[in-house]
Biopython code that builds the backbone (N, CA, C, O; Angstrom):
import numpy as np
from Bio.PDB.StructureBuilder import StructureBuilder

atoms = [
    (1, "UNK", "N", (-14.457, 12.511, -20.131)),
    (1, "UNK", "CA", (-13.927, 11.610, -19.109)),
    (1, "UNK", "C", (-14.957, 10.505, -18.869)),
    (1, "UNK", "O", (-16.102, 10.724, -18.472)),
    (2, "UNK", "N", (-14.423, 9.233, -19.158)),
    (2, "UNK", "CA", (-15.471, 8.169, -18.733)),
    (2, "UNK", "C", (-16.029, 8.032, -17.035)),
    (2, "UNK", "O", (-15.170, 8.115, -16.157)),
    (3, "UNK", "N", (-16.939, 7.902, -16.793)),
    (3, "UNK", "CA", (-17.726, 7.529, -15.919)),
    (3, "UNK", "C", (-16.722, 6.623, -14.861)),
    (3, "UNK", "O", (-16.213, 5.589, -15.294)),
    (4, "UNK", "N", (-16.506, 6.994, -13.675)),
    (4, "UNK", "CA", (-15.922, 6.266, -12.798)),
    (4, "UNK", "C", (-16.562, 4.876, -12.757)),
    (4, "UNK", "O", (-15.690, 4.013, -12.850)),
    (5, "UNK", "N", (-17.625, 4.446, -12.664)),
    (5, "UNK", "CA", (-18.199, 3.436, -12.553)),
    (5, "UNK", "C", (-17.680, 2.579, -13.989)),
    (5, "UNK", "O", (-17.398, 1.384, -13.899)),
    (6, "UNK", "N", (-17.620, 3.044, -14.828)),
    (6, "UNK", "CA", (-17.083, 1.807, -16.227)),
    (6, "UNK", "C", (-15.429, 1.798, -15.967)),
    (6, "UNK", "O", (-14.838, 0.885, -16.543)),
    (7, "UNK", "N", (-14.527, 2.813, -15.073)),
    (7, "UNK", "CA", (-13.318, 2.535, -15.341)),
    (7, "UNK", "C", (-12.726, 1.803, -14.117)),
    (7, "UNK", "O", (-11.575, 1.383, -14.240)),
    (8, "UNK", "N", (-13.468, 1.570, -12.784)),
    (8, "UNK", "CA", (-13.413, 0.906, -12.050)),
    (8, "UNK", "C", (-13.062, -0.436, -12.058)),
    (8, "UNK", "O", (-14.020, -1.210, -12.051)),
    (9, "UNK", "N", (-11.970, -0.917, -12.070)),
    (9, "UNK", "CA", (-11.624, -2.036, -12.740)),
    (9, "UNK", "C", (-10.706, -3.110, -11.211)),
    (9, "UNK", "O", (-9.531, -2.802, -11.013)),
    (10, "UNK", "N", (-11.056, -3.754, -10.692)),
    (10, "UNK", "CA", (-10.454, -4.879, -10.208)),
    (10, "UNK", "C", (-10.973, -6.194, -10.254)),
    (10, "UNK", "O", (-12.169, -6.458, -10.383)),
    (11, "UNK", "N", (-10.138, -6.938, -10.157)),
    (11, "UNK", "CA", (-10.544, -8.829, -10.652)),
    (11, "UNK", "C", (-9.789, -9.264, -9.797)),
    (11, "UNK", "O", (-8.787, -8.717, -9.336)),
    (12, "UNK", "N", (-10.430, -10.724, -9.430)),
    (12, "UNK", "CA", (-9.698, -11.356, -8.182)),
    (12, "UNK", "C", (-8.561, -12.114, -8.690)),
    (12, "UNK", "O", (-8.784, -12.942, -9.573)),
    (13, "UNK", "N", (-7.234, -11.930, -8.205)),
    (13, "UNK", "CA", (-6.173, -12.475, -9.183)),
    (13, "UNK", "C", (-5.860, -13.681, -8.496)),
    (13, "UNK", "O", (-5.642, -14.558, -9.331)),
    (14, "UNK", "N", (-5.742, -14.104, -7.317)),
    (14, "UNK", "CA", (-5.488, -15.602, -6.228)),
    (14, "UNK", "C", (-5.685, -15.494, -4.777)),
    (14, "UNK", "O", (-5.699, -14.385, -4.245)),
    (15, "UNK", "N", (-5.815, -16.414, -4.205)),
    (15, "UNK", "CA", (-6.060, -16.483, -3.267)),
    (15, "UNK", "C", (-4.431, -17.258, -1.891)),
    (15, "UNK", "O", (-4.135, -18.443, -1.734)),
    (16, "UNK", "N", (-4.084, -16.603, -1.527)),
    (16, "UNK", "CA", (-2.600, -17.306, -0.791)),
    (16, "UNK", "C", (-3.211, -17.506, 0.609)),
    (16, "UNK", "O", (-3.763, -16.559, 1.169)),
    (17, "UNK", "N", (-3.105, -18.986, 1.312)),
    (17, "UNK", "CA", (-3.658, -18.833, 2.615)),
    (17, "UNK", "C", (-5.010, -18.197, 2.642)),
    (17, "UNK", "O", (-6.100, -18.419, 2.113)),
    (18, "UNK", "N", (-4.375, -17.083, 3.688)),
    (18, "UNK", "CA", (-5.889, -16.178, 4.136)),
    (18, "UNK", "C", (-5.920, -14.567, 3.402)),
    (18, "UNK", "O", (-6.629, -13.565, 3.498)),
    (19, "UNK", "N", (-4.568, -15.036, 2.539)),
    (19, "UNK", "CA", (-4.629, -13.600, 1.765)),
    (19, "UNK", "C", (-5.499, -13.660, 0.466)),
    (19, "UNK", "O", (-5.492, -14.749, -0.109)),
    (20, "UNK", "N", (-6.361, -12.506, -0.166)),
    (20, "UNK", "CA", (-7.145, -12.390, -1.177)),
    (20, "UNK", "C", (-6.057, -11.307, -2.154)),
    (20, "UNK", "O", (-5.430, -10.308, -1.801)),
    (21, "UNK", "N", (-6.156, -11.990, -3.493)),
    (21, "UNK", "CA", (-4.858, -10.674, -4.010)),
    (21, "UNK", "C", (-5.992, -10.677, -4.863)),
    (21, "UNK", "O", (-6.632, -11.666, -5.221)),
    (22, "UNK", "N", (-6.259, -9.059, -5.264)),
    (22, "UNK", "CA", (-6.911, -8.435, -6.385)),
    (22, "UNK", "C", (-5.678, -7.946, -6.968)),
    (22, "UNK", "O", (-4.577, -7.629, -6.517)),
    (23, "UNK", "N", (-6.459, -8.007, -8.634)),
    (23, "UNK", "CA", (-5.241, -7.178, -9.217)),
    (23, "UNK", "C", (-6.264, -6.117, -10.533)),
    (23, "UNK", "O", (-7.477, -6.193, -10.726)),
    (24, "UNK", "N", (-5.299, -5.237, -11.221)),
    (24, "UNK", "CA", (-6.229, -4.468, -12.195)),
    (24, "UNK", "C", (-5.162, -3.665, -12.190)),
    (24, "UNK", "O", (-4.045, -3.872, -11.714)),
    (25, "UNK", "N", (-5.765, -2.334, -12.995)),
    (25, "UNK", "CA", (-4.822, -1.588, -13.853)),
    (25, "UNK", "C", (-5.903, -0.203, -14.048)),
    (25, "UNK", "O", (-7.066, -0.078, -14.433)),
    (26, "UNK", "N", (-4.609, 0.927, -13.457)),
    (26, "UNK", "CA", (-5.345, 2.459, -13.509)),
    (26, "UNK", "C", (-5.958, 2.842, -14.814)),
    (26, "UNK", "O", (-5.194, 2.738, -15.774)),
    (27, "UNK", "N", (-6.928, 3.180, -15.013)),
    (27, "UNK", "CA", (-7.279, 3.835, -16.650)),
    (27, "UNK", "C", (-6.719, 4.713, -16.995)),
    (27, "UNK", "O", (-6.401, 5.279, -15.949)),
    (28, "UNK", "N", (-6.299, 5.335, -17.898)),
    (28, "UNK", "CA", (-5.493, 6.499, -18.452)),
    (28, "UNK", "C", (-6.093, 7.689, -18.330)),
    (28, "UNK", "O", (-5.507, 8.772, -18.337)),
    (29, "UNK", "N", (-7.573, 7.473, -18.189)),
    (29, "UNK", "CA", (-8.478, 8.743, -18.737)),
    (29, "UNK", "C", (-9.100, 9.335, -17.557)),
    (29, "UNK", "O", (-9.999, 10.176, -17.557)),
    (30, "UNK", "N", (-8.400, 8.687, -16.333)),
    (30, "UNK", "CA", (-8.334, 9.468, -14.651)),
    (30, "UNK", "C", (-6.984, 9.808, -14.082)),
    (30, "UNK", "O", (-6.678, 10.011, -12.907)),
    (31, "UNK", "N", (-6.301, 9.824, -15.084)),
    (31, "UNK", "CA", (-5.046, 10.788, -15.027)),
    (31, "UNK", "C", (-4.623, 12.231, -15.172)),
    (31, "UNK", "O", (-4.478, 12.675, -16.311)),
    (32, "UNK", "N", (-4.463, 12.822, -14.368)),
    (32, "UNK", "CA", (-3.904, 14.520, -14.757)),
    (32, "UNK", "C", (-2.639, 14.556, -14.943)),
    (32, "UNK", "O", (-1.975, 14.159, -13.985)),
    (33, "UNK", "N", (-1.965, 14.965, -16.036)),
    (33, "UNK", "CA", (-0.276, 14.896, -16.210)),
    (33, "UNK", "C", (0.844, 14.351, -15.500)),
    (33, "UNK", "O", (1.904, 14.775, -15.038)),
    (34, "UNK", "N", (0.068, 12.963, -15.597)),
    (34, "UNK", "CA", (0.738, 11.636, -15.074)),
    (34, "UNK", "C", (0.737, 11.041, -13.977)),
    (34, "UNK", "O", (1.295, 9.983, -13.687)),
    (35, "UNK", "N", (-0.290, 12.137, -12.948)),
    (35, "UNK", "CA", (-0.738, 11.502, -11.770)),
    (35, "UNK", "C", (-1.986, 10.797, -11.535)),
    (35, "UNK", "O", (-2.924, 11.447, -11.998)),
    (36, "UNK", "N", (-2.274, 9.931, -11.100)),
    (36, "UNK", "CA", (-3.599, 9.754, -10.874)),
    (36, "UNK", "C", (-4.232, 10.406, -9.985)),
    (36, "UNK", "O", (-3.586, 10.962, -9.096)),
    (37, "UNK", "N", (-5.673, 10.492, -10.020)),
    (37, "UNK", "CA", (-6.038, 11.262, -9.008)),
    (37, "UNK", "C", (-5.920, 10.349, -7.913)),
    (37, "UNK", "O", (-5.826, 9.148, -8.166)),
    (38, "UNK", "N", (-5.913, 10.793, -6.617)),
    (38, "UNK", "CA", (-5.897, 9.765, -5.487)),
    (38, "UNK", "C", (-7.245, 9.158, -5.139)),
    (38, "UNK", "O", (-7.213, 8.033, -4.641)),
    (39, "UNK", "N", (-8.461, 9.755, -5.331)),
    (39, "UNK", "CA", (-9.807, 9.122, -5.479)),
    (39, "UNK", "C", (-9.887, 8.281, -5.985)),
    (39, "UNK", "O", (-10.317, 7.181, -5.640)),
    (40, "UNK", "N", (-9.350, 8.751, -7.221)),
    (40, "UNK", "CA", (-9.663, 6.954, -8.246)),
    (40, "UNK", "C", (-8.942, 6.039, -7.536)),
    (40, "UNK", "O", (-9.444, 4.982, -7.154)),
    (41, "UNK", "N", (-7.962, 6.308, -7.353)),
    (41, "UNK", "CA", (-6.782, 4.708, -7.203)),
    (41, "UNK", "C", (-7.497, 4.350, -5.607)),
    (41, "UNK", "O", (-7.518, 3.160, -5.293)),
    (42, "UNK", "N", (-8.074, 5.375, -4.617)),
    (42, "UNK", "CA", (-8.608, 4.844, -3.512)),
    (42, "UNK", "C", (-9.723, 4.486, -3.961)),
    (42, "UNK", "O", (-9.984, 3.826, -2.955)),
    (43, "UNK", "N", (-10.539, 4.354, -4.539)),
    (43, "UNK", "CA", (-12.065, 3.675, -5.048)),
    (43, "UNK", "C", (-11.580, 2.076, -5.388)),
    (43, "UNK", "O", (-12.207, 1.053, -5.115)),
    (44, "UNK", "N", (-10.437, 2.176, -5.980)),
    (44, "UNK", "CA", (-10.235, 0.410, -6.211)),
    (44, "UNK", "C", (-9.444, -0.281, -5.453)),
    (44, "UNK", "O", (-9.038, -1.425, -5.656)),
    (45, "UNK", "N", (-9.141, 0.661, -4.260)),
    (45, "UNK", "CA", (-8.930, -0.695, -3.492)),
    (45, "UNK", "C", (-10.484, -1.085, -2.665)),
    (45, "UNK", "O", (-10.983, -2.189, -2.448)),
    (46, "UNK", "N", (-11.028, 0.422, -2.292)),
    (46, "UNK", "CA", (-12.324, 0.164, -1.654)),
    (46, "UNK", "C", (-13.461, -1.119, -2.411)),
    (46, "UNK", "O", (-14.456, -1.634, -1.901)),
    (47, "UNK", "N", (-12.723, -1.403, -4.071)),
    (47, "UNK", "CA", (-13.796, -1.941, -4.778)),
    (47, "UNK", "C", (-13.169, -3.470, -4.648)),
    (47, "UNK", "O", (-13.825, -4.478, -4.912)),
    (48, "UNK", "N", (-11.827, -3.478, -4.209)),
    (48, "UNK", "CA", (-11.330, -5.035, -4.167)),
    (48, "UNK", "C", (-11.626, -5.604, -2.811)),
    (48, "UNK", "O", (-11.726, -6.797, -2.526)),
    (49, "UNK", "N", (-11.792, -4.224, -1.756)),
    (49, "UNK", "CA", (-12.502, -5.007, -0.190)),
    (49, "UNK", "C", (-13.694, -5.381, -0.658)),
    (49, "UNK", "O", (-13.791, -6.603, -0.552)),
    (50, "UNK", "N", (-14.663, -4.887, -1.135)),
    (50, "UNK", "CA", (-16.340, -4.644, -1.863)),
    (50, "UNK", "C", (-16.362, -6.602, -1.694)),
    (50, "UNK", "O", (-16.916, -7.422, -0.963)),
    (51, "UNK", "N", (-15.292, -6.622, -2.987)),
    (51, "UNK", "CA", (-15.626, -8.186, -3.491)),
    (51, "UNK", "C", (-15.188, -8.792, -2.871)),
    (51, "UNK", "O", (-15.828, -9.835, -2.738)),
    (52, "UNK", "N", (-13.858, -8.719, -2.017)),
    (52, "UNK", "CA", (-13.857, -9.836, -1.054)),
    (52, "UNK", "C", (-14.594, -10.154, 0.133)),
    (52, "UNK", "O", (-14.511, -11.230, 0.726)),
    (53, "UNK", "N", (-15.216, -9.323, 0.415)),
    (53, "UNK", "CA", (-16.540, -8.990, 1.674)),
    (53, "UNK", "C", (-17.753, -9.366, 1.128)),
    (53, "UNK", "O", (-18.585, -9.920, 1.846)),
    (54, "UNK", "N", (-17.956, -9.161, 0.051)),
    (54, "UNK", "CA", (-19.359, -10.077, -0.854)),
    (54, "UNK", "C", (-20.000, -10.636, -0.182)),
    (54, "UNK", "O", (-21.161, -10.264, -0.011)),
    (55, "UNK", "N", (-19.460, -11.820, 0.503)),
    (55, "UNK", "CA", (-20.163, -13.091, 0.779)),
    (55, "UNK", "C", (-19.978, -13.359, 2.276)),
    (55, "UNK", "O", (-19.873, -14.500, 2.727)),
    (56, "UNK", "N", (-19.941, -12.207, 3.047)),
    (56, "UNK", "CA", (-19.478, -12.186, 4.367)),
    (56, "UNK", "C", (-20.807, -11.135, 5.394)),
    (56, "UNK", "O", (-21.672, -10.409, 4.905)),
    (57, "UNK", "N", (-20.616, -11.331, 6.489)),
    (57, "UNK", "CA", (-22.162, -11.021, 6.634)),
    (57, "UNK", "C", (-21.442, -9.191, 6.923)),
    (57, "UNK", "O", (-22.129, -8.684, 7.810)),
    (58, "UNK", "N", (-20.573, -8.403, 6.538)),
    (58, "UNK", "CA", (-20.152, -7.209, 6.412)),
    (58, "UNK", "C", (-19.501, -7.128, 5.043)),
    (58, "UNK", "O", (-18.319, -7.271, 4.731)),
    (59, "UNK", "N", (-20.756, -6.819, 4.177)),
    (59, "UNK", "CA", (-20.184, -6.641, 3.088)),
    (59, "UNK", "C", (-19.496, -5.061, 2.543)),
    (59, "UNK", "O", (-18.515, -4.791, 1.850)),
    (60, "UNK", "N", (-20.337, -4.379, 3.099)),
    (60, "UNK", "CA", (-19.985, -2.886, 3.361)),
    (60, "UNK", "C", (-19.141, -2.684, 3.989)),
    (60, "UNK", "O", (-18.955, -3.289, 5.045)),
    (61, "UNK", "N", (-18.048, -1.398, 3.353)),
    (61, "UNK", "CA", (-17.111, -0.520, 4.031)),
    (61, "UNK", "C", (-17.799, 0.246, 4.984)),
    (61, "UNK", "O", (-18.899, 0.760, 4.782)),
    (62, "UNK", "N", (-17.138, 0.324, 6.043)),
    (62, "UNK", "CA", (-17.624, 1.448, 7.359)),
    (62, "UNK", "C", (-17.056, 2.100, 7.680)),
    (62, "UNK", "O", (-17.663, 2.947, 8.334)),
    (63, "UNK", "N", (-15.357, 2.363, 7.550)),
    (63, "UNK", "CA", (-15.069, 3.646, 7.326)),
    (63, "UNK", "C", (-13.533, 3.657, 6.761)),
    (63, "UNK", "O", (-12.783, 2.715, 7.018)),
    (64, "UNK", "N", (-13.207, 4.511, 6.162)),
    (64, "UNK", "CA", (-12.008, 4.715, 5.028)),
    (64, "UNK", "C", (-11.245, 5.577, 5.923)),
    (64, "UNK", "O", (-11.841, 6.318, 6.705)),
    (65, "UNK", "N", (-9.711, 5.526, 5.857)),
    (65, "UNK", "CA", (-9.248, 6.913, 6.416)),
    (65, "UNK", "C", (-7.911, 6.444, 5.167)),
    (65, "UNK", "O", (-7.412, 5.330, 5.001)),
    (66, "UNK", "N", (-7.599, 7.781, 4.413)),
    (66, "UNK", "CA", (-6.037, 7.436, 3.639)),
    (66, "UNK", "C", (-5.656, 8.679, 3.865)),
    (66, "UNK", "O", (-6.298, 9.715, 4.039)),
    (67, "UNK", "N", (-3.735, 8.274, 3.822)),
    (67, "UNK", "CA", (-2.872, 9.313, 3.337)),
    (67, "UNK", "C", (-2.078, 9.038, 1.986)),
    (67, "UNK", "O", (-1.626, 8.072, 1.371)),
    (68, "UNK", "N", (-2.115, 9.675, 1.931)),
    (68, "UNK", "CA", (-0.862, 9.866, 0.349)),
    (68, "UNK", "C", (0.741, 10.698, 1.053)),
    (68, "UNK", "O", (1.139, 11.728, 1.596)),
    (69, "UNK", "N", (1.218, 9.272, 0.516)),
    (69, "UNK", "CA", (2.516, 9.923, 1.363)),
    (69, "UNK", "C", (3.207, 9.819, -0.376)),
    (69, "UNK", "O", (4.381, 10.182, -0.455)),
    (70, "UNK", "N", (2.766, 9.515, -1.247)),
    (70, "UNK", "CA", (3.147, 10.263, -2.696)),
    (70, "UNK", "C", (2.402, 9.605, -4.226)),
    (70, "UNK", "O", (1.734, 8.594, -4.440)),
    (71, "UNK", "N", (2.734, 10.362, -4.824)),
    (71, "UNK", "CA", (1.458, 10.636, -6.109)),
    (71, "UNK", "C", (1.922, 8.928, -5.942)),
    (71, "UNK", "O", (2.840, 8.349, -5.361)),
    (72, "UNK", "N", (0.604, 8.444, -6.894)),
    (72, "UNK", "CA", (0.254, 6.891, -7.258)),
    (72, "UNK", "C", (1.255, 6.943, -8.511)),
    (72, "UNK", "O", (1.597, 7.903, -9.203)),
    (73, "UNK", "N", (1.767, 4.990, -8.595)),
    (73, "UNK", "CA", (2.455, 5.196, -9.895)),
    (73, "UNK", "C", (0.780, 4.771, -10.654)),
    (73, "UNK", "O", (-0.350, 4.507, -10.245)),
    (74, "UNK", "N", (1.521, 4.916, -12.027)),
    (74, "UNK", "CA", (0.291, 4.171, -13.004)),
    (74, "UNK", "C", (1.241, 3.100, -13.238)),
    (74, "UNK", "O", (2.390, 3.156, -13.677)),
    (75, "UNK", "N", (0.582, 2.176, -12.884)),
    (75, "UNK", "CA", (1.116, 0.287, -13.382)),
    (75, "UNK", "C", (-0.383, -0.043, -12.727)),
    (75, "UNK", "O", (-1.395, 0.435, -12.215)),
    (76, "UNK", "N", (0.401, -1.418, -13.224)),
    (76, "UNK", "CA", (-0.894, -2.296, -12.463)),
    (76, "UNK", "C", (-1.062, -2.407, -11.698)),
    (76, "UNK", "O", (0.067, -2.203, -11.252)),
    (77, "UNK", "N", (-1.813, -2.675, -10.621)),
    (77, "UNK", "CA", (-1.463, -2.676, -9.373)),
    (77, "UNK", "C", (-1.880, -4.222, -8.547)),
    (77, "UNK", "O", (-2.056, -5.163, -9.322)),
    (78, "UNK", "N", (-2.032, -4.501, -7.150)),
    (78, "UNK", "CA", (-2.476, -5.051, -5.814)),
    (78, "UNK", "C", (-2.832, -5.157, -5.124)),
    (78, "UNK", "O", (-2.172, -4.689, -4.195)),
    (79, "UNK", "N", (-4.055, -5.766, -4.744)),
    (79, "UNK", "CA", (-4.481, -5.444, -3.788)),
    (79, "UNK", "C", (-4.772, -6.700, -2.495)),
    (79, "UNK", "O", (-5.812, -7.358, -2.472)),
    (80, "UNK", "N", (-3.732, -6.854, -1.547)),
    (80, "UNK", "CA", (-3.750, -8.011, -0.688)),
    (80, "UNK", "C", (-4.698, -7.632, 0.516)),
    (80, "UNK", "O", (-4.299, -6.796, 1.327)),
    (81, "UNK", "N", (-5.693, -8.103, 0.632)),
    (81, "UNK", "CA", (-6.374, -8.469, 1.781)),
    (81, "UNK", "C", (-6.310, -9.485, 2.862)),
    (81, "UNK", "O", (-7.149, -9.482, 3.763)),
]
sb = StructureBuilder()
sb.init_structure("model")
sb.init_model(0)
sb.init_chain("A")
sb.init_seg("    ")
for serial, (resi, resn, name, xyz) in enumerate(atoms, 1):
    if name == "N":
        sb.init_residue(resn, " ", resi, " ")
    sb.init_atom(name, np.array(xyz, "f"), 0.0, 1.0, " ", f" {name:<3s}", serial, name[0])
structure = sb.get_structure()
């Protein structure tokens, strides 16, 4: 299994107004029989706040809370800030 850190994948796809859209795509090889795990797919949105907070004097997450109200698809995904 590759290293979470190399499959971590989001890129800034546009900017609308005051919205930031990240976009990217689940890796295959953090999949269990067609689900993703929910860690992974929550690490990239945590990694698309990361970059849009960059340059802001709170660049750090301070605190996470998720539910899974059902398994992740695998597509590409979104991430609007």
């Amino acid at each position: 299994m590759a290293p979470l850190t190399h499959v971590k994948k989001s890129s800034f796809k546009e900017k609308r107004g005051d919205v930031t859209i990240y976009s990217g795509e689940l890796n295959k090889v953090w999949i269990i029989i067609a689900i993703s795990q929910g860690g992974y797919a929550l690490g990239l949105l945590i990694e698309a706040y990361q970059k849009a907070q960059a340059d802001t004097p709170h660049p750090e997450v301070m605190h996470v809370t998720s539910h899974f109200l059902r398994t992740t698809a695998i597509l590409p995904f979104e991430v609007r800030i």
